[in-house]
N, C-alpha and C positions, 0 to 999 in steps of 0.2 A: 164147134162152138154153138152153144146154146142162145135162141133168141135174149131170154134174160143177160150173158155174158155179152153179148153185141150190146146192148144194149148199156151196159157198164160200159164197157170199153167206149162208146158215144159219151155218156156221160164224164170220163176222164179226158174226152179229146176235149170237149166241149167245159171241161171245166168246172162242172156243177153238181152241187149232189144227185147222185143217182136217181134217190126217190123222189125227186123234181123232175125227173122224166116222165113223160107220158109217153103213148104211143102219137096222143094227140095233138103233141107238143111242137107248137110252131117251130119249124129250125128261122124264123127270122126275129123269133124274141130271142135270141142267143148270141150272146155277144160276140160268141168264136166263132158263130157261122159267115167265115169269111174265105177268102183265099187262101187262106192257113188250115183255116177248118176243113175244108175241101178237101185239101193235098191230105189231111190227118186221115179222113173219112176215105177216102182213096186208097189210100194204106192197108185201112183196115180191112176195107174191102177184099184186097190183093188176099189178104192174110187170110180171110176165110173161102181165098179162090172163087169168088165175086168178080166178074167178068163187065162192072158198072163203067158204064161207060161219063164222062163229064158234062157229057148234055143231059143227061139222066140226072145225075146229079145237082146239076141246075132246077132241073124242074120240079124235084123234089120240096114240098111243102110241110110236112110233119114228120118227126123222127119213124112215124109208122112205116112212111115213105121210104124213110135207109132201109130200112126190116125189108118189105118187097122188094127193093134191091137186087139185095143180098139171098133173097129167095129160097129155093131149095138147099144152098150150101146151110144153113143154121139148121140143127136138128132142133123136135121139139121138147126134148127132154128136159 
C-alpha cells in the first residue's frame, strides 16, 4: 500500500473526504477520532503489517503521525 492509499483508507475510517486530509491534519479535529476510530486505525495498521502499538497511537497528533507509524511497510510509490 501506497502512502497516498493509507491515507484514503484514513480518510474512509475517519469519514471525510479524502482531499480534506492533510498530512497536517489534526486527528482531534475529527469527529471519528475516537475509540472506534482507534480500533479502525488499528485494523488498518494490522493490514499494512504495522506493528503500531495503542500507546503510540495515542500519542499521535496529525494524520502525518499514522503515516510514521506505519513507516517502512507503505511503499512510496
Amino acid at each position: 500500500m501506497t502512502r497516498e492509499e493509507f491515507v484514503s483508507e484514513l480518510a474512509f475510517v475517519f469519514n471525510v473526504a479524502e482531499d480534506s486530509l492533510a498530512l497536517e491534519t489534526e486527528l482531534d479535529s475529527l469527529k471519528a477520532w475516537d475509540s472506534m476510530g482507534i480500533l479502525s486505525v488499528i485494523t488498518l495498521m494490522r493490514q499494512v503489517g504495522s506493528a503500531a502499538k495503542v500507546d503510540h497511537l495515542r500519542d499521535a497528533k496529525t494524520i502525518g503521525d499514522l503515516v510514521n507509524l506505519a513507516g517502512d511497510k507503505l511503499s512510496n510509490a
